[in-house]
C-alpha positions in Angstrom: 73.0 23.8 -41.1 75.6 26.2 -42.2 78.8 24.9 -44.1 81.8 25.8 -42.4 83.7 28.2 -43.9 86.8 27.4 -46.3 90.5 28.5 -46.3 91.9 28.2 -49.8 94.4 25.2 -49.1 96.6 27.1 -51.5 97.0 30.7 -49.4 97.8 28.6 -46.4 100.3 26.5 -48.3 102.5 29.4 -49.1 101.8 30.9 -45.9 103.4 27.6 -44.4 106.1 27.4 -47.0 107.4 31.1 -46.0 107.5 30.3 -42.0 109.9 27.1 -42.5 112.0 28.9 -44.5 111.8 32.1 -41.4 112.4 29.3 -39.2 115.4 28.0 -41.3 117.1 31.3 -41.7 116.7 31.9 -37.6 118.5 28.8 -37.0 121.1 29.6 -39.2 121.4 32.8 -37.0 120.9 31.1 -34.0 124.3 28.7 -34.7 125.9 31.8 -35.6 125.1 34.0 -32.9 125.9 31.1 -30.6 129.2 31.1 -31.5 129.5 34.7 -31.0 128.5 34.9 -27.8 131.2 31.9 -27.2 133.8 34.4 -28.9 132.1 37.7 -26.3 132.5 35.6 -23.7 136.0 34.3 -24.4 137.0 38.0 -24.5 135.4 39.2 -21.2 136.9 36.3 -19.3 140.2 37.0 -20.9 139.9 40.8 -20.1 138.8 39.9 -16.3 142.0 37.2 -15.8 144.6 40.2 -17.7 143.0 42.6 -14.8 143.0 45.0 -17.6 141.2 48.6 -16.9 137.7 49.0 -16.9 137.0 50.6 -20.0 138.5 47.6 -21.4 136.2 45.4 -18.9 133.5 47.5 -19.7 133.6 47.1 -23.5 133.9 43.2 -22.8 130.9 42.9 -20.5 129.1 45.3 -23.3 129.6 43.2 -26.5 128.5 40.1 -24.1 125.2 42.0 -23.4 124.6 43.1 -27.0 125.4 39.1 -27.9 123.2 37.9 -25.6 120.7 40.1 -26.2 120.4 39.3 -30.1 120.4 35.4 -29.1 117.6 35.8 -26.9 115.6 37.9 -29.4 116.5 35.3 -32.1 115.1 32.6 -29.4 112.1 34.3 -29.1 111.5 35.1 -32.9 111.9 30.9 -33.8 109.5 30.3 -30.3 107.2 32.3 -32.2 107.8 30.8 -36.0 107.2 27.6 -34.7 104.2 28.8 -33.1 102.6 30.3 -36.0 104.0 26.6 -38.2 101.4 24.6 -35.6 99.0 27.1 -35.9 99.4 26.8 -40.1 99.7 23.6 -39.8 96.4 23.4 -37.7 94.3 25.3 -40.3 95.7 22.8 -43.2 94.8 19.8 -41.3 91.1 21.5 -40.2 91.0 22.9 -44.0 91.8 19.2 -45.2 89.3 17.4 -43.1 86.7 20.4 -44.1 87.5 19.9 -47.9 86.9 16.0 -47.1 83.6 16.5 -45.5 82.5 18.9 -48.3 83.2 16.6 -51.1 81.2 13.5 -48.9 78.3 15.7 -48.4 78.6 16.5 -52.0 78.8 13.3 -53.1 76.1 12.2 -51.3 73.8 15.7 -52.3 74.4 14.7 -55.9 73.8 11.1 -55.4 70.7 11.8 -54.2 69.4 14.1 -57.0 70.6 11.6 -59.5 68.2 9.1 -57.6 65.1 11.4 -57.3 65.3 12.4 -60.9 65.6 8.5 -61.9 63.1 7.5 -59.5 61.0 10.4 -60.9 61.1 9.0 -64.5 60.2 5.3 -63.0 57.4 7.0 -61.4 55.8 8.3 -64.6 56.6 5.0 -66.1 54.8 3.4 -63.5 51.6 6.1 -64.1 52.3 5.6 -68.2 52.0 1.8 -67.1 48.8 2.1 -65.2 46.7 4.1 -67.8 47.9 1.2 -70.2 47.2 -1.2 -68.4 43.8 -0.1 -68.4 43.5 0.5 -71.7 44.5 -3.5 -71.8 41.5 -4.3 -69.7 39.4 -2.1 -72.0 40.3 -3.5 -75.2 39.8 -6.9 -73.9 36.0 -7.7 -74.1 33.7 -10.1 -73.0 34.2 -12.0 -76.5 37.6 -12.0 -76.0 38.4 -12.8 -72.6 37.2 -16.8 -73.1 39.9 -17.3 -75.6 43.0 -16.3 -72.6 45.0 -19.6 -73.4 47.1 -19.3 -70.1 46.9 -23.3 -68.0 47.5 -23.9 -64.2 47.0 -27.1 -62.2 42.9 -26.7 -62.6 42.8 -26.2 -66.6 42.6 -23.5 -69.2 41.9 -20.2 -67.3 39.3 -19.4 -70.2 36.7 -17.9 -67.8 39.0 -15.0 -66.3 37.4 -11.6 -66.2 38.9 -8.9 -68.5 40.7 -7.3 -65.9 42.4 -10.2 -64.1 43.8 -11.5 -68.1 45.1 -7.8 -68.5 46.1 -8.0 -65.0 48.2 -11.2 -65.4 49.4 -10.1 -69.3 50.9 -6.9 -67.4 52.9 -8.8 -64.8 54.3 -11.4 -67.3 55.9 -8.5 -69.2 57.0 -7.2 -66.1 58.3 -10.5 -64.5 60.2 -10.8 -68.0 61.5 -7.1 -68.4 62.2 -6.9 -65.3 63.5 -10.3 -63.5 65.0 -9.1 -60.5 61.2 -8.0 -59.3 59.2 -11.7 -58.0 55.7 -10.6 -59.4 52.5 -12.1 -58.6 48.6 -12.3 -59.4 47.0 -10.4 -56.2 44.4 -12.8 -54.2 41.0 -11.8 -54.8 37.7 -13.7 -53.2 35.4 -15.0 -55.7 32.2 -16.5 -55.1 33.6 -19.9 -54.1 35.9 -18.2 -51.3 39.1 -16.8 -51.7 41.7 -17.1 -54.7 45.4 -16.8 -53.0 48.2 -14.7 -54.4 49.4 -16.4 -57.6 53.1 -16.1 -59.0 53.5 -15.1 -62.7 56.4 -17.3 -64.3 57.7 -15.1 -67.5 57.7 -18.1 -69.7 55.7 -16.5 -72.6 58.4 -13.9 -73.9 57.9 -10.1 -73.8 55.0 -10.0 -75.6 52.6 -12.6 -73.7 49.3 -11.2 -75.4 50.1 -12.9 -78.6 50.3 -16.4 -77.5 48.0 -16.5 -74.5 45.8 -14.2 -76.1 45.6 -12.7 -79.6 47.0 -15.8 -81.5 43.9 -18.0 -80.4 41.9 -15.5 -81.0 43.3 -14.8 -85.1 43.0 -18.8 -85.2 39.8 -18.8 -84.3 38.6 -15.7 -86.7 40.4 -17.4 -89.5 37.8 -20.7 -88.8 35.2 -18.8 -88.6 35.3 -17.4 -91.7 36.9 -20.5 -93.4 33.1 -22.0 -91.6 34.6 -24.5 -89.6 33.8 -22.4 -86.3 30.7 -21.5 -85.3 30.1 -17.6 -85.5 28.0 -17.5 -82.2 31.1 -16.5 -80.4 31.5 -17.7 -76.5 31.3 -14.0 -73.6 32.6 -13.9 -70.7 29.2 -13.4 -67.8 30.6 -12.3 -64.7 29.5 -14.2 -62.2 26.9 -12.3 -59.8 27.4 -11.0 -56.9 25.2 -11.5 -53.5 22.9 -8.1 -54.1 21.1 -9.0 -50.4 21.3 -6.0 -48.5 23.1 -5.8 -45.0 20.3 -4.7 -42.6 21.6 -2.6 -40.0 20.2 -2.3 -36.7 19.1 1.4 -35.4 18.3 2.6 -31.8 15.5 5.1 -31.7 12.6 6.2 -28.9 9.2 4.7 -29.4 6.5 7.1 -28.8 4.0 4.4 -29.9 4.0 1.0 -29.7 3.5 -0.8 -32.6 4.1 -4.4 -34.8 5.4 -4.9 -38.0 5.8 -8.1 -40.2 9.4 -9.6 -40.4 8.6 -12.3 -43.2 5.9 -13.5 -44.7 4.3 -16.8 -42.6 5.5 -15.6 -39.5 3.9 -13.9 -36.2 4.4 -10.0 -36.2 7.4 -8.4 -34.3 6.0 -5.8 -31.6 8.2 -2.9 -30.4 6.7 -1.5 -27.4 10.1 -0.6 -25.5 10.5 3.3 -24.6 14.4 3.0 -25.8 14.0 0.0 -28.3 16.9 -1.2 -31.0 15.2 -2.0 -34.4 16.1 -3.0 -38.3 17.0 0.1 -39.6 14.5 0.2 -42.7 11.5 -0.6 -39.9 13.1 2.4 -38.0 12.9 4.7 -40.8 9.3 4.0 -41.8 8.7 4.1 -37.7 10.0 7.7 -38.0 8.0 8.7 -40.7 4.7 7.5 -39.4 4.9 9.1 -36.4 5.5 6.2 -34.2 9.3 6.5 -32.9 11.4 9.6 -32.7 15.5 9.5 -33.4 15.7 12.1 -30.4 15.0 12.0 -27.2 11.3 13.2 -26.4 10.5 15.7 -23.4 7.8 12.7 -22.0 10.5 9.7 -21.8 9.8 9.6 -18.3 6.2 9.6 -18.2 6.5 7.2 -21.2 8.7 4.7 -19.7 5.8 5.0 -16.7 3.1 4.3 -18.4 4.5 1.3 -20.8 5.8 -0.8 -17.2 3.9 -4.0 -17.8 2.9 -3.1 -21.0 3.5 -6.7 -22.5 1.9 -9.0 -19.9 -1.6 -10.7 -21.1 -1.2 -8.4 -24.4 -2.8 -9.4 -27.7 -0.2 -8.2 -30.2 -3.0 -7.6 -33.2 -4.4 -5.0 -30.8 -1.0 -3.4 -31.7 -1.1 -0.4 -34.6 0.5 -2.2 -38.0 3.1 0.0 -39.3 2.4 -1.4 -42.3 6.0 -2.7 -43.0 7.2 -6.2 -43.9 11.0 -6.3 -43.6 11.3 -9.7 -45.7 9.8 -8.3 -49.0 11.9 -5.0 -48.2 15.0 -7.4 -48.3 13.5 -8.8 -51.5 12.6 -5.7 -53.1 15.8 -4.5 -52.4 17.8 -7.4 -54.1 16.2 -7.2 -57.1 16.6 -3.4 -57.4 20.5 -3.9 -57.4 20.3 -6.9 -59.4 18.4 -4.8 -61.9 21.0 -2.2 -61.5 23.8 -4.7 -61.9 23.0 -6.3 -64.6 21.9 -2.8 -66.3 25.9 -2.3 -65.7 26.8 -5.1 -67.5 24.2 -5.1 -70.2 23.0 -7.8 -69.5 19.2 -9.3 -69.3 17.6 -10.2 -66.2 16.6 -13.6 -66.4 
């Protein structure tokens, strides 16, 4: 939006200033002239009551005229003065309220830019924060974690992951450095169901690590080597997670019936429906043997035909085996990620 455009305050000021004092001079002449057209007309009515000639009446009724005239010209002129004073005094007042809406908006533009380059500076604190926090998770290993000397209502927090300690050590120094901002522990679900949202008190100074953390763990090094600690020094195992695969379920067209095995010990699972909705994995391996189809085939119609009543009396062993037992797939596959898992974490499975 464009700003409106400015008068200097000054110009119109002086213009002002020079009107009154028009206006003041034409009052002045008004009062005299007034009194001269009292005097012209004292002299025409004497002239008229004398009967004198009419050069004489003439000269009166003139100077009346010429009088009159220059009193109405001097009432116009003022008329007009004190026109061009509202107008004047118009623009000052619009120039006035202008000049206040300028310096608001100015205000308020300068505010603003003071706050984004602030708010700019928290946010690469925040980002400088972030990267160290993760350092802090880093630098706290397995061997270290056990020795986090932070209590609650249940104990000694001793078996909190590397993260969640540098998580926590974070907040407490900014709980304390910052006490206006209520900081918490986010919840989390661990195996035993869900952990709510904790509160971080800042009761361990500015520099929590030491107490809760690297001052057990300098105690503990100084046994060690005195020999009154054992050097087969307590890790943190994170507790493992449930690898079992989600098995999804897959529609496809069967072009084939056929049975497959869904766990070990138990009867065989036919599929003999045109349009059927299967395990994925037993879909897939379905596919590739030839026996279902993902699209639609050109026969559905002759298919769905010929499979009506299918089922009844039918002895599922004569059934093709696909060859596929979805139980030890679900087994296989746990493993594999445990493997992987534990791979991750360096750990031996056992």
């Amino acid at each position: 939006m464009a700003k409106p455009k400015l008068v200097a305050a000054g110009t119109l000021e002086s213009e002002l200033a020079g009107l009154l004092t028009t206006r003041d001079n034409l009052q002045a002449r008004q009062i005299a002239i007034a009194a001269e057209l009292e005097q012209a007309v004292a002299r025409r009515r004497e002239v008229l009551i004398q009967g004198s000639d009419a050069a004489a009446t003439a000269e009166a009724e003139r100077a009346c005229r010429d009088v009159e005239g220059t009193a109405a010209g001097i009432a116009d002129a003022l008329a007009e003065v004190e026109r061009r004073i509202g107008a004047t005094e118009g623009k000052i007042e619009d120039a006035r309220i202008i000049g206040e809406r300028e310096a608001a908006a100015a205000t308020l533009e300068r505010d603003g830019k003071a706050i984004d380059a602030a708010a700019e500076r928290v946010r690469q604190a925040v980002a400088d924060l972030a990267k160290a926090q993760s350092a802090l998770a880093g630098a706290i290993t397995v061997t270290a974690a056990p020795h986090f000397a932070r209590h609650d209502f249940h104990g000694r927090r001793s078996g909190e992951a590397p993260e969640h300690v540098a998580a926590y050590l974070t907040g407490h120094m900014i709980a304390t450095m910052l006490p206006g901002i209520a900081v918490s522990e986010a919840g989390r679900q661990e195996r035993f169901g869900w952990l709510s949202a904790r509160p971080i008190e800042a009761t361990d100074g500015e520099a929590p690590a030491k107490p809760l953390l690297t001052d057990p763990l300098r105690e503990l090094a100084a046994r060690v080597r005195a020999g009154e600690a054992s050097p087969d020094l307590p890790r943190f195992e994170r507790p493992e997670p449930d690898f079992a695969p989600s098995v999804s379920q897959e529609q496809i067209f069967i072009l084939e019936p056929f049975r497959y095995t869904r766990r070990k010990g138990y009867l065989p699972e036919i599929v003999t429906h045109v349009v059927s909705t299967i395990p994925a994995p037993v879909a897939k391996q379905a596919i590739a043997e030839g026996f279902a189809s993902r699209s639609e085939p050109q026969n559905i119609e002759a298919l769905k035909a010929r499979r009506r009543g299918f089922s009844q009396n039918l002895d599922i062993y004569t059934l093709p085996d696909l060859g596929f037992d979805l139980g030890a797939w679900i087994e296989e596959e746990t493993a594999r990620r445990r493997a992987a898992w534990l791979a991750e974490q360096g750990r031996q499975a056992a």
